[in-house]
C-alpha positions as CSV (number, residue, x, y, z in Angstrom):
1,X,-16.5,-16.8,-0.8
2,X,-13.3,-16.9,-1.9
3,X,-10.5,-15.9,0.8
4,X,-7.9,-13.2,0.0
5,X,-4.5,-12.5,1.1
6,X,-4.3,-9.3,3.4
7,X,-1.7,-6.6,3.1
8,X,-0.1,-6.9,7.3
9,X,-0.1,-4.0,9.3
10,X,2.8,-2.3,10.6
11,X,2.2,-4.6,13.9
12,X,2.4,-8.0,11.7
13,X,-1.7,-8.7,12.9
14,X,-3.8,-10.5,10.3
15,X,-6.5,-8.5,9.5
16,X,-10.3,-8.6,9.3
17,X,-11.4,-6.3,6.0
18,X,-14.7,-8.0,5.0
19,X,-17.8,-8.0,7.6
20,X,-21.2,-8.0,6.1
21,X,-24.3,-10.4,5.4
22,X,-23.8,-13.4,3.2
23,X,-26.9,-14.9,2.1
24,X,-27.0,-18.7,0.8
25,X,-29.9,-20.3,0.2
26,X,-32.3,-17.4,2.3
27,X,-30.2,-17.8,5.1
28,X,-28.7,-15.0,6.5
29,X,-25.2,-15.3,7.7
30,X,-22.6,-13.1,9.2
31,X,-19.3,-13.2,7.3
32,X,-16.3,-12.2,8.8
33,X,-12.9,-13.0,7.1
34,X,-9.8,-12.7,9.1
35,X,-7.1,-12.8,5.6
36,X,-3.6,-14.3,6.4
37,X,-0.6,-11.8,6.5
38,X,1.9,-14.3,6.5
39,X,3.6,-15.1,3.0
40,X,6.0,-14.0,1.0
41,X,9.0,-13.9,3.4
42,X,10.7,-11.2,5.3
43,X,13.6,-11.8,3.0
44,X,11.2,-10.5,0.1
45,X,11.2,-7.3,-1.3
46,X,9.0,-5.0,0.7
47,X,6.3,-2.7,-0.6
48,X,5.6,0.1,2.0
49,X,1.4,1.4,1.8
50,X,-0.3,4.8,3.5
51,X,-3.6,4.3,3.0
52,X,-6.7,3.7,4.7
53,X,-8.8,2.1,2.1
54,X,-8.4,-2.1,2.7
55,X,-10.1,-2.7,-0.6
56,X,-6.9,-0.9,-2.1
57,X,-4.9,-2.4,0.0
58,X,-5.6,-6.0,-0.9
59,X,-5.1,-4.9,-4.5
60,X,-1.4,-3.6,-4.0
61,X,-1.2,-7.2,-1.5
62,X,-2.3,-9.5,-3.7
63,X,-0.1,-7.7,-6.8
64,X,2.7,-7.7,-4.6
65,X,2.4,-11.2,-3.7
66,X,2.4,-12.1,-7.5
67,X,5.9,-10.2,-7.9
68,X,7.4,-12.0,-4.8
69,X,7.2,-8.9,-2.4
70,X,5.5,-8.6,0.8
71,X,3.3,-5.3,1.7
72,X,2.9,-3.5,5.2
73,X,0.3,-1.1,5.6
74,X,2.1,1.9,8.1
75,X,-0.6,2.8,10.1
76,X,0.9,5.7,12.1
77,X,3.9,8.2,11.6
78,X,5.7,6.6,13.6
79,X,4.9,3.0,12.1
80,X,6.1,4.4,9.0
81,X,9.5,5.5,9.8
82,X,10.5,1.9,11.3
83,X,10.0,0.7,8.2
84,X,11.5,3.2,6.1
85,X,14.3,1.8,8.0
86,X,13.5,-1.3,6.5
87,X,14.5,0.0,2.8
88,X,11.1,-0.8,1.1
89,X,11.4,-1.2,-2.3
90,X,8.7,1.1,-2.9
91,X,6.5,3.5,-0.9
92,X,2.6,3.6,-2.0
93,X,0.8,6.7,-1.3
94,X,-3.0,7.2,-1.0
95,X,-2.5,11.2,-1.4
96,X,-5.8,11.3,0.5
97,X,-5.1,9.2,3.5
98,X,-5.6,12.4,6.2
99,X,-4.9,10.2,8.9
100,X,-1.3,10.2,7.8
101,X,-0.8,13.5,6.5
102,X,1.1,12.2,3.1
103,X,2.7,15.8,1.9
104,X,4.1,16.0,5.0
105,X,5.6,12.3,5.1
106,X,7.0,12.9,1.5
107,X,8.7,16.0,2.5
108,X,10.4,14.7,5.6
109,X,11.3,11.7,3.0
110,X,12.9,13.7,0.5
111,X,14.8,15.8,2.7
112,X,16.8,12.9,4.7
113,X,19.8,12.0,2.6
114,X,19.4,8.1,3.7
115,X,15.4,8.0,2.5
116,X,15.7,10.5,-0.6
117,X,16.2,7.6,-3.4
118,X,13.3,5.3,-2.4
119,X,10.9,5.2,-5.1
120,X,7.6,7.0,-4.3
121,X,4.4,6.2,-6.0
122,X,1.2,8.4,-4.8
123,X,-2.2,7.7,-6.3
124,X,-6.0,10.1,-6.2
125,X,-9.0,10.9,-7.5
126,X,-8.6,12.2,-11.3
127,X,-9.8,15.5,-10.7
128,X,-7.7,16.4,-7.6
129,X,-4.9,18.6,-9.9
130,X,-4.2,21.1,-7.3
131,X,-3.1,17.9,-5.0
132,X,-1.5,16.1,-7.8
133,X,0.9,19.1,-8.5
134,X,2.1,19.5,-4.6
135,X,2.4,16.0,-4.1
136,X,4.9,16.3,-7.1
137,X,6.2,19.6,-5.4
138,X,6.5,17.3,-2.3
139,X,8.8,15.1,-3.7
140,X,6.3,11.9,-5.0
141,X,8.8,10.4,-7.9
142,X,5.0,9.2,-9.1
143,X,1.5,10.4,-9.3
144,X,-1.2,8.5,-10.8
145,X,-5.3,8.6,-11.0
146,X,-6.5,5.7,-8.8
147,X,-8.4,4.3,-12.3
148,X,-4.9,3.9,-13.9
149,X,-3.1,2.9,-10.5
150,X,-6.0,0.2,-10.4
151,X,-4.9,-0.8,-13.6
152,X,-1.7,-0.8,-13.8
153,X,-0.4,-2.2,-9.8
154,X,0.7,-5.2,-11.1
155,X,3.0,-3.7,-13.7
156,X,4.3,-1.1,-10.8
157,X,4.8,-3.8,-8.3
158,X,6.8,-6.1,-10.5
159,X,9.0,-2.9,-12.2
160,X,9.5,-1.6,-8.6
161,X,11.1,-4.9,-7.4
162,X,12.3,-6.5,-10.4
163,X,16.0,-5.2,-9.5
164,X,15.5,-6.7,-6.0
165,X,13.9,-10.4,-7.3
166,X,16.1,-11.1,-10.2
């Protein structure tokens, strides 16, 4: 199996995101990939995730890799607002990530003068509309379906940090 490049959480630890049975041959193995965190460098442009979904979270990694920015995956509140400090160059939103309460973290976003101007990007499910419109209401400069998000990452990665790597 080919091995991947994990987005880092907001403690810098690699990351285990695949455990399951690997079968070669008929023999049954446990797999259990531990990705590497480590490249681009903290000098790169940063890409700031909420989200609890890994599988997502390689995506937005691996696309931000590509466009010569790092990712951190914020996995608290408090996680998050150290590396707002950080001036990401984006901030990606799973709108459904409960653990993080993301209407509430856009808000607070919006409403301090030094945060305001990030660029926000929130992604859901198609059919959540009510969500969609208060996410919008909250301040998200960007709401997209997670099929199109999917899609498109690479293209938002590179527009969000093409200022930053040219």
């Amino acid at each position: 199996m080919q091995g991947l490049v994990c987005p880092a959480f907001d403690d810098g630890s690699p990351t285990t995101v695949f455990r399951g049975i690997s079968t070669s041959q008929g023999i049954h193995n446990r797999v259990e990939h531990t990705l590497d965190s480590t490249a681009p460098s903290s000098a790169s442009p940063l890409i700031l995730a909420v989200l609890e979904d890994l599988f997502f979270g390689i995506k937005i990694s691996e696309a931000a890799k590509r466009a010569g920015a790092r990712m951190v995956i914020a996995k608290t509140p408090d996680a998050f607002w150290t590396r707002v400090e950080d001036a990401p160059s984006l901030i990606v939103l799973d709108l459904n990530c409960a653990s993080m309460e993301p209407l509430a973290l856009l808000a607070k976003l919006r409403d301090n003068p030094a945060f305001k101007e990030i660029p926000t990007l929130g992604y859901l499910p198609h059919v959540q509309e009510e969500l969609r419109r208060q996410a919008i209401d909250a301040g998200c400069g960007r709401v997209l379906p997670r099929s199109a998000f999917s899609s498109q990452v690479d293209a938002l990665i590179r527009e969000a940090v093409a200022p930053v790597v040219s």
